[in-house]
C-alpha positions as CSV (number, residue, x, y, z in Angstrom):
1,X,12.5,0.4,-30.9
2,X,9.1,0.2,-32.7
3,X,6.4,-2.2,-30.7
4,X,5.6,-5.5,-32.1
5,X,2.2,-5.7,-30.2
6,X,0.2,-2.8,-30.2
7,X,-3.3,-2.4,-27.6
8,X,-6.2,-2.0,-28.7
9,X,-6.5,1.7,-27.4
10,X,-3.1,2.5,-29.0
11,X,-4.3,1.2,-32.4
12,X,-7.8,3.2,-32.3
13,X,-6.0,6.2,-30.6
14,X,-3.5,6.5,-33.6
15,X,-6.4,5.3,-36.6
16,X,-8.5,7.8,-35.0
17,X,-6.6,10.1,-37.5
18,X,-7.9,8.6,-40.5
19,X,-11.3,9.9,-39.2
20,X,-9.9,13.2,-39.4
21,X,-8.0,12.7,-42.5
22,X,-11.1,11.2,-44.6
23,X,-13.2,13.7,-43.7
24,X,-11.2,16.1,-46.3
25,X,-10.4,13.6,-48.6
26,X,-14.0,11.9,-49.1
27,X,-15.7,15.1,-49.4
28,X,-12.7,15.9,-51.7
29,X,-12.9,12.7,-53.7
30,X,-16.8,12.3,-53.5
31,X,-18.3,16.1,-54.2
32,X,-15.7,18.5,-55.0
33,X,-16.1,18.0,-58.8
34,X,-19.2,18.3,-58.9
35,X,-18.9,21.3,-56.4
36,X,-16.9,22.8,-59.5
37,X,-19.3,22.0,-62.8
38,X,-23.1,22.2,-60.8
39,X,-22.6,24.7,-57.8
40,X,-19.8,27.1,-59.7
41,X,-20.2,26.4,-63.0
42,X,-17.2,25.2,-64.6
43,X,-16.9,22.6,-67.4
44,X,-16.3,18.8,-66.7
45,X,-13.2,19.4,-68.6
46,X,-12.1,22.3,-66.9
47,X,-12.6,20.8,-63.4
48,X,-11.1,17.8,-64.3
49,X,-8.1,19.6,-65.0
50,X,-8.0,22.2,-62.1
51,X,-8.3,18.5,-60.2
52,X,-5.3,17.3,-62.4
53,X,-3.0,20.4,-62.5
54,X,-3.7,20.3,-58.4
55,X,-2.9,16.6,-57.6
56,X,0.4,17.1,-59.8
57,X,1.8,20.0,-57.9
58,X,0.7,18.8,-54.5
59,X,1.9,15.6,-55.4
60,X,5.7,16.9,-55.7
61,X,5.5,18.1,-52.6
62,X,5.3,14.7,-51.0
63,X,8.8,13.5,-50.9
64,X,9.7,16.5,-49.8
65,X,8.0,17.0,-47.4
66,X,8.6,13.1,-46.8
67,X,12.7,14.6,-46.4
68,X,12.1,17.2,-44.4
69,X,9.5,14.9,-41.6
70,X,12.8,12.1,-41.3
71,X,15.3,14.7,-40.6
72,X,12.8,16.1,-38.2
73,X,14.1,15.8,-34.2
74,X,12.4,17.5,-31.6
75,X,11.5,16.5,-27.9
76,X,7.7,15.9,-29.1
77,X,9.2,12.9,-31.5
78,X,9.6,13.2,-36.0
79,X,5.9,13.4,-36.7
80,X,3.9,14.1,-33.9
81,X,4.3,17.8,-33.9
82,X,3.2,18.3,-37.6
83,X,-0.4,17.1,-36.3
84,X,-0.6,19.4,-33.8
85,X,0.4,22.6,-35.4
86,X,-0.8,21.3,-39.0
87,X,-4.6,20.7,-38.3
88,X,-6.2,24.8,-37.8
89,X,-3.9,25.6,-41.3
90,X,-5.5,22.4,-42.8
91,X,-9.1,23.3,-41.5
92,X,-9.0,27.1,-43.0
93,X,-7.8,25.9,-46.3
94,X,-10.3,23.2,-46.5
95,X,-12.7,25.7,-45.9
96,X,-11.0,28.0,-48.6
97,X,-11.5,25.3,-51.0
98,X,-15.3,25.1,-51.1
99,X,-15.5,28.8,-50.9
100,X,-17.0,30.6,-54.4
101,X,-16.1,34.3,-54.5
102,X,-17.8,37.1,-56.6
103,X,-15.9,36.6,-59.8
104,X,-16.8,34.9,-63.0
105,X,-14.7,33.5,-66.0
106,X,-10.2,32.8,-66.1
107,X,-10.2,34.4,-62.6
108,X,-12.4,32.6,-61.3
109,X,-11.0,29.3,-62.5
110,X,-7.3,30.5,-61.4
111,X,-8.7,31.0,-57.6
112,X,-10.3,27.6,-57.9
113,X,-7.0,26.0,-58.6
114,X,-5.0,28.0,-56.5
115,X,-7.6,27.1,-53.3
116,X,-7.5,23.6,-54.4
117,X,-3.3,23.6,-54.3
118,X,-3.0,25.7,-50.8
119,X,-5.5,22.8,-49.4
120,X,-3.4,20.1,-50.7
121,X,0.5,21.5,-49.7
122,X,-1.8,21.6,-46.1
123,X,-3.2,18.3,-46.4
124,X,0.7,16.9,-47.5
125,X,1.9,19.0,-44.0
126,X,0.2,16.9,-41.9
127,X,-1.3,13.6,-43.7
128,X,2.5,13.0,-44.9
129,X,4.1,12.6,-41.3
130,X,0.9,10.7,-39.9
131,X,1.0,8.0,-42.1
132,X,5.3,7.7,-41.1
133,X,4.0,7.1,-37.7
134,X,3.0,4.1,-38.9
135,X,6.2,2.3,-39.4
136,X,7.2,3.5,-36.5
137,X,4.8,2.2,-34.0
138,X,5.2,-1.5,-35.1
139,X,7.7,-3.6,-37.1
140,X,5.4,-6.8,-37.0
141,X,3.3,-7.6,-40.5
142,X,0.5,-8.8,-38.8
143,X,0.3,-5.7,-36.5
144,X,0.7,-3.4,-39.8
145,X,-2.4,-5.5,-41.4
146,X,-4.5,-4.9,-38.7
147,X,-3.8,-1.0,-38.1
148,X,-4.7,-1.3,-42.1
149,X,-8.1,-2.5,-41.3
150,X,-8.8,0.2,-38.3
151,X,-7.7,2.9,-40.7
152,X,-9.8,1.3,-43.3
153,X,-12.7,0.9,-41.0
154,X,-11.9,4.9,-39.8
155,X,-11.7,5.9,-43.3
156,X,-14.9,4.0,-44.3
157,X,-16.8,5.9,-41.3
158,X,-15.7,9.1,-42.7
159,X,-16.5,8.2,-46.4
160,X,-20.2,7.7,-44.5
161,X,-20.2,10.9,-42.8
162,X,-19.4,12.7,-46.0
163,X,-21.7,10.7,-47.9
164,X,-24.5,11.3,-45.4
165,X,-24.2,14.6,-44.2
166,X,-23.0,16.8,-46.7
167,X,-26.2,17.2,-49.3
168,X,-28.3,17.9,-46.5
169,X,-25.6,20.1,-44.7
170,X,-25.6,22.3,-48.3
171,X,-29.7,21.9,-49.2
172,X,-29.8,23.6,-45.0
173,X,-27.7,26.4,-45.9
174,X,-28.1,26.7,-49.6
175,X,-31.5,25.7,-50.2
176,X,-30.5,23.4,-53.0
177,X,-27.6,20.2,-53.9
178,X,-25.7,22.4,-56.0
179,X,-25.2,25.7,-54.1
180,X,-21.8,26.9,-53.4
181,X,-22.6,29.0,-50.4
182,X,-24.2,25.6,-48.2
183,X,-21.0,23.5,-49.8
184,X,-18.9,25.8,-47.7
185,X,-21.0,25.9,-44.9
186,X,-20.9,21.9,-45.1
187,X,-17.1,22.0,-45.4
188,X,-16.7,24.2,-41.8
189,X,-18.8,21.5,-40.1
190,X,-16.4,19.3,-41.4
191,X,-13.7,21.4,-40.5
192,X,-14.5,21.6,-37.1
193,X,-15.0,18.0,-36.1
194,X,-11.0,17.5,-37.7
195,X,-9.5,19.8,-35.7
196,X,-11.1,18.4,-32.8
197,X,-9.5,14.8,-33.6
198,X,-6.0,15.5,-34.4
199,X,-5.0,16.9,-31.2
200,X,-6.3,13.6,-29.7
201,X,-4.1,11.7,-31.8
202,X,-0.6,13.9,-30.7
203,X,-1.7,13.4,-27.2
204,X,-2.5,9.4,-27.6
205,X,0.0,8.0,-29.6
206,X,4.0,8.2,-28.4
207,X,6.5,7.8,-30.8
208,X,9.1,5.2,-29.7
209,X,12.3,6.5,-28.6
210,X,14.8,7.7,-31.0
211,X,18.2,5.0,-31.1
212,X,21.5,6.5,-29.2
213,X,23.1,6.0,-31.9
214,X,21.2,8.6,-33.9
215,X,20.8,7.9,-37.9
216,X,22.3,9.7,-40.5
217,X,20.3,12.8,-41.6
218,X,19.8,12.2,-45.4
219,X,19.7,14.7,-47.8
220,X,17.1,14.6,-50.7
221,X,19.8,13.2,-53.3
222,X,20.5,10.8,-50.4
223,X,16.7,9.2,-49.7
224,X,16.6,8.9,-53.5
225,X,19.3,6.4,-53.8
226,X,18.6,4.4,-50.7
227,X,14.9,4.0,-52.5
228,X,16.5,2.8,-56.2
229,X,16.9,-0.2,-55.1
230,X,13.6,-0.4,-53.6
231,X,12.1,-3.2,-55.8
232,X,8.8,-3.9,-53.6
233,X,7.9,-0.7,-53.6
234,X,8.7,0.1,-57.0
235,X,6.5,-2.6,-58.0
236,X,3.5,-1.6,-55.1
237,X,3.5,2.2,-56.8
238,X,3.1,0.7,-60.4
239,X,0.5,-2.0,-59.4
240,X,-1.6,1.1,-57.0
241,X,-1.4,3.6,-59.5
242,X,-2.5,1.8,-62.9
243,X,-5.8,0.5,-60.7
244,X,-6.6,3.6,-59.1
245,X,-6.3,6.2,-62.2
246,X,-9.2,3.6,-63.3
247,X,-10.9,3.4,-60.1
248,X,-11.0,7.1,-59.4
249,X,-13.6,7.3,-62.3
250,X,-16.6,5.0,-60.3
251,X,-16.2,7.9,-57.0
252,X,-16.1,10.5,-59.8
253,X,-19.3,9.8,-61.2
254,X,-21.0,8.5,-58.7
255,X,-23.3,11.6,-57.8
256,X,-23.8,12.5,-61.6
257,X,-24.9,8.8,-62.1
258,X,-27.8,9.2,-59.6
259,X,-28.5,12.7,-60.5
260,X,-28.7,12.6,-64.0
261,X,-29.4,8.3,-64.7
262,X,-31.3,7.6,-61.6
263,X,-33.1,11.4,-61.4
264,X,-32.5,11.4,-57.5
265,X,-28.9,12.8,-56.4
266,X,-30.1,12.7,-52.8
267,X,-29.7,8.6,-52.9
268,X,-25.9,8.8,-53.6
269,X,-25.4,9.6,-49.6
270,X,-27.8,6.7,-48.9
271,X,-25.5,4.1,-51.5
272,X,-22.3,5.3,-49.7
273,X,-23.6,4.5,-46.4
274,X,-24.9,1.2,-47.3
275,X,-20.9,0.7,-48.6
276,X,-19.6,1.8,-45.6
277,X,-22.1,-0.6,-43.3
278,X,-20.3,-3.5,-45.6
279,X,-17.3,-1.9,-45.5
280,X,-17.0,-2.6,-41.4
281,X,-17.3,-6.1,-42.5
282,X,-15.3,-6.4,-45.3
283,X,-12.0,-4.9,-43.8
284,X,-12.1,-7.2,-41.0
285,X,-12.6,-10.0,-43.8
286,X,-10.1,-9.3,-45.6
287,X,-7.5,-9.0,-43.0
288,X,-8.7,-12.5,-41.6
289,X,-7.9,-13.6,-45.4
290,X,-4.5,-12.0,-45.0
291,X,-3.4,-13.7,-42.0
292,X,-4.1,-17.6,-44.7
293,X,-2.8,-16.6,-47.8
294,X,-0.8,-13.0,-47.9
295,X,-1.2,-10.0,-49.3
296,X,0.0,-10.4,-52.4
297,X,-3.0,-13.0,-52.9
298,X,-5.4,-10.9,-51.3
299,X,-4.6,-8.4,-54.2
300,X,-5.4,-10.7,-56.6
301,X,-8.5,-12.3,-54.9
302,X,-9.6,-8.4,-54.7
303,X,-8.9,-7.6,-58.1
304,X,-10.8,-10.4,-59.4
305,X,-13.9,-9.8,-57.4
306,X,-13.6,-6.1,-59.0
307,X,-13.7,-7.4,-62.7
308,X,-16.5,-9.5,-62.3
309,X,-18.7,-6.5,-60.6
310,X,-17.7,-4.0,-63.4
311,X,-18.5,-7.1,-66.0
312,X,-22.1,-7.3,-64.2
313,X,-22.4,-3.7,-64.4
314,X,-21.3,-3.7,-68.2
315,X,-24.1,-6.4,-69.1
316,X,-26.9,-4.6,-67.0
317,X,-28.9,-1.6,-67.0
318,X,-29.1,-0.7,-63.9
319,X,-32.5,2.0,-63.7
320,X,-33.2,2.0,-59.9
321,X,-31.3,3.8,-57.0
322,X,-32.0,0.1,-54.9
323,X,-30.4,-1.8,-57.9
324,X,-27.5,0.4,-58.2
325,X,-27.0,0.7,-53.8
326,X,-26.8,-3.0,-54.0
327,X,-24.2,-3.1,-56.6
328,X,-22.0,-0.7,-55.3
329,X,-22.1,-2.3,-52.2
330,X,-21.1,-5.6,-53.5
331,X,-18.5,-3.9,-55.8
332,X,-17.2,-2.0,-53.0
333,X,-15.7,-5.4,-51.3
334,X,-13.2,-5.5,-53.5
335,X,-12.3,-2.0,-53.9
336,X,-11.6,-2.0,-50.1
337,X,-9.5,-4.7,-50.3
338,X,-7.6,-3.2,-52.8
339,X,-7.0,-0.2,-50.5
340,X,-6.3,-2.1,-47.5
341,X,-3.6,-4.5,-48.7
342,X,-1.8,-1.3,-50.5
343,X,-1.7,0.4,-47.0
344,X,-0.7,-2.8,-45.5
345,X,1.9,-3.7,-48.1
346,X,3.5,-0.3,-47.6
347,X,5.4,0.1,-44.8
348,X,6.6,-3.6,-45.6
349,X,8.4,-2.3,-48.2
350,X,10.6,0.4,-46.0
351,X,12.3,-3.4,-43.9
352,X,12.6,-4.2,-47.7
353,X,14.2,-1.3,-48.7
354,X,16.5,-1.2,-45.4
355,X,17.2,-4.8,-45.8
356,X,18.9,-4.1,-49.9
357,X,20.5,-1.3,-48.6
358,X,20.8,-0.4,-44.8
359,X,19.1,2.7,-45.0
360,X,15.6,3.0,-43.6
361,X,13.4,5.8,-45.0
362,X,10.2,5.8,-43.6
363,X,8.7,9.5,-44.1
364,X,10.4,9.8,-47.6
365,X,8.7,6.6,-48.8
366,X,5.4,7.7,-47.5
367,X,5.9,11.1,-49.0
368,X,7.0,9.2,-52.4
369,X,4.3,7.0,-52.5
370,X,1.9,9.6,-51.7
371,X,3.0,11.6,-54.7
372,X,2.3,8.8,-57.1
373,X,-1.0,7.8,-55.5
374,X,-1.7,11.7,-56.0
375,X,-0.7,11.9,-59.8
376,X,-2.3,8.5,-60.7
377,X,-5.6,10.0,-58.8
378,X,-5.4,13.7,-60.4
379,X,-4.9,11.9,-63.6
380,X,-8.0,9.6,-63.1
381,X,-10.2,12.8,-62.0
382,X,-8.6,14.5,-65.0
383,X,-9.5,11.9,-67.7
384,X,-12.7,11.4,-66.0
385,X,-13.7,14.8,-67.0
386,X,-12.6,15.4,-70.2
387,X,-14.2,12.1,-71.0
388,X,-17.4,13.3,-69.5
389,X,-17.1,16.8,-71.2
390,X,-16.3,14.9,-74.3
391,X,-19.5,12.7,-74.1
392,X,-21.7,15.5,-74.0
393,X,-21.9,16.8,-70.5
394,X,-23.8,19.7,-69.3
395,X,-24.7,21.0,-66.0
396,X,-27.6,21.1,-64.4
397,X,-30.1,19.8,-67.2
398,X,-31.3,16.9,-68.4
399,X,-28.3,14.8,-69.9
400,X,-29.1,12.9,-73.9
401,X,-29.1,9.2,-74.0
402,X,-25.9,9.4,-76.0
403,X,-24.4,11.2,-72.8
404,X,-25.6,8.9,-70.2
405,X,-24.6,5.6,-72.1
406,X,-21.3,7.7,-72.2
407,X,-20.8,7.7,-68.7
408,X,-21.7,4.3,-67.7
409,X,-19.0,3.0,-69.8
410,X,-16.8,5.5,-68.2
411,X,-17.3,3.6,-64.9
412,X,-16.8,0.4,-66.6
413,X,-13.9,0.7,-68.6
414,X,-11.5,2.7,-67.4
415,X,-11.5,0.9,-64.3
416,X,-11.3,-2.7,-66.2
417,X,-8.2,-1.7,-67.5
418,X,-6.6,-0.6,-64.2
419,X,-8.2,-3.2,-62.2
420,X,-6.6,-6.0,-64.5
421,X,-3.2,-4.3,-65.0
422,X,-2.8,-4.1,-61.5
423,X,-3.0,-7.2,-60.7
424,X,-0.6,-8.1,-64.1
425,X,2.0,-6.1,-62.6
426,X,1.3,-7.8,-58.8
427,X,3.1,-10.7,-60.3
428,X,6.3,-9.0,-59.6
429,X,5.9,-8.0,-55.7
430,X,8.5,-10.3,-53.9
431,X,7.3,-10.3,-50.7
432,X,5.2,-13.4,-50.9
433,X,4.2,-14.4,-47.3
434,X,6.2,-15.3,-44.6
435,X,9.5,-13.2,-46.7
436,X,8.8,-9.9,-44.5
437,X,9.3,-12.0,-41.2
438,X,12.1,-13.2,-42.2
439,X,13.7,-10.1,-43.0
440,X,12.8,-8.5,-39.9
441,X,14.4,-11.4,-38.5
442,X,17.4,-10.6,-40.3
443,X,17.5,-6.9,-39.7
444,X,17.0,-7.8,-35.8
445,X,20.3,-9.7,-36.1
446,X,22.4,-7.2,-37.8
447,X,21.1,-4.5,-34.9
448,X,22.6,-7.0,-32.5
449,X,25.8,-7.4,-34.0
450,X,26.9,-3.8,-34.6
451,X,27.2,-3.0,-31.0
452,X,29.4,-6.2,-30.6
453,X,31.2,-5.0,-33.8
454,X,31.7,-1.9,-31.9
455,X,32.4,-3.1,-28.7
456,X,34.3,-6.6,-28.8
457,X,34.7,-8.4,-25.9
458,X,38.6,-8.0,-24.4
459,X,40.9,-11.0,-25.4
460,X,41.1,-13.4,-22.2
């Protein structure tokens, strides 16, 4: 049986993952497309794509790989042993992905996408069954909230890390911000420090004991119809992906904003660790909020705070990097609660899920949930840069007026419109708070009366 109380060392023992795990994905999310138009050359629209195409075929991988992780059974528990063998693959392809070979032109943007998808099948290999772990460790929805705010605060570290560390890392080996050799020399000292954490994590965390009566090993057909019914997480993936194929395009153009608007790219690593100081705040905020008025009000509250900083944005010209640190800052309060009550809302949904239908699927609705966040992000990155191909954008000179006004309403609007949707389609979540205890509750008592189903006691 899961844990309803967790310590402290247990909690940062398993979180410390999300280190490891945002090291690739910040760096991914933050410089890899500019890694493709200033350090190899590509067009906004072509990276945008490769980033597309890449997310959409890693993406399917999810829920089967979500499949294969809950039929998993070995004496080192489901999940565990996919960290331990997963993390030198991951590391090499990571590496792999910032590499530029010697070729120019339709090769050259073939290996880029082919790189980009081995990374992400090694990313799914391991990421997939981590985040399982997490319904398994604890049933309670206050326990879940707050591992949601020490993989919050983990993954807010590790946006800082990137943010800091990997212009300098490249200008040290490269001699400039857009060299490809120093981006791969930047992604092995990433890398490194990874591999070093995961094999912390196998060794911290246990998983709980597997039931004597062992559970049914669904096929793929099988975890799909135990999900139909699913209506909380149906509703979750609609709500998550609508705001984040809109929010993907403020991390997207980020760097190009200070670069080309601001005329000082260095000062992007600076503005991200400003938002992750605020950030260690924040998520601790916001799961105080949680415990007073649920999640599905923190969404809201978050979602709102997110308008009104992208309406501020849209009514000022922001000309200095101090100007533009503060606002991302403030902005970023409600983008990180956003990402924390998602993560916190999810593994609510498998109790929901069990309770409709009696089957739990924990792995398989990871794994399905990560293949829609995946498609709503390639799709972001993807619109992001045929937008910003389509407003004029040109590597590595000096962008027209008619360009830069072009991607400051990028940031604005396509974000507006998720941000707002979102929280439209939060109306229909229906776990309002309190409802998930009270379905543990009842799942609790149906686990105590099978065995007296089974077993009844001997007429006297």
């Amino acid at each position: 049986m899961a844990e309803h109380k967790l310590s402290t060392a247990k909690k940062i023992g398993f979180t410390l993952g999300d280190y490891a795990s945002n090291l690739y994905w910040q760096s991914m999310s933050i410089f890899l497309m500019f890694f493709y138009t200033d350090a190899v050359g590509l067009s906004a629209a072509t990276a945008g794509l490769i980033y597309m195409i890449a997310s959409i075929v890693d993406a399917l991988a999810d829920p089967v790989m979500g499949s294969i992780a809950d039929r998993t059974r070995t004496r080192r528990g489901r999940y565990r042993p996919y960290i331990l063998f997963g993390c030198v693959p991951l590391a090499l392809s990571f590496v792999l992905l910032y590499w530029r070979p010697p070729i120019e032109g339709l090769w050259l943007t073939l290996w880029m996408m082919l790189s980009h998808i081995i990374f992400r099948f090694a990313y799914t290999a391991v990421t997939i069954p981590y985040t399982s772990l997490n319904a398994r460790l604890t049933s309670s929805s206050d326990e879940r909230s707050t591992i949601a705010g020490y993989r919050m605060i983990f993954g807010v570290l590790a946006a800082s890390t990137v943010s800091l560390c990997t212009l300098p890392l490249v200008t040290r080996f490269g001699g400039a911000v857009n060299s490809a050799e120093g981006f791969t020399w930047a992604a092995v000292a990433f890398a490194v420090v990874a591999t070093a954490i995961y094999p912390l994590v196998y060794y911290i965390v246990r998983e709980p004991e597997e039931p004597e009566t062992e559970e049914p090993k669904l096929g793929f057909a099988g975890h799909w119809r135990a999900i139909a019914p699913n209506r909380a997480f149906w509703v979750l993936i609609l709500c998550t992906c609508v705001a984040f194929i809109g929010a993907v395009a403020v991390g997207d153009a980020m760097i190009y904003y200070f670069r080309y608007y601001l005329n000082d790219a260095a000062a992007v690593g600076d503005a991200y660790a400003a938002m992750s100081i605020v950030g260690l705040v924040a998520i601790p905020a916001w799961v105080w909020v949680t415990k007073f008025i649920g999640k599905r009000n923190v969404w809201f509250a978050a979602s709102l705070w997110g308008l009104a900083c992208l309406a501020f944005f849209a009514l000022v010209d922001i000309r200095s990097t101090g100007a533009m640190t503060a606002w991302l800052t403030v902005q970023s309060v409600g983008a990180l609660g956003l990402s924390f009550t998602f993560w916190s809302m999810l593994p609510d949904t498998i109790e929901y899920g069990e309770w409709r239908t009696g089957v739990r699927t924990e792995s398989f609705i990871f794994g399905l949930f990560q293949f829609f966040l995946k498609v709503a992000l390639g799709v972001g990155t993807g619109l992001f840069g045929v937008l910003f191909d389509w407003v004029g954008y040109r590597a590595n000179v000096a962008q027209s007026p008619e360009t830069l006004a072009g991607l400051k309403w990028i940031i604005v609007v396509l974000p507006a419109i998720g941000t707002a949707l979102g929280a439209l389609f939060m109306l229909l979540y229906p776990l309002r708070k309190g409802t998930h205890e009270s379905i543990v509750e009842q799942l609790a008592a149906r686990q105590r009366a099978e065995p007296d189903m089974l077993n009844p006691s001997p007429a006297s």
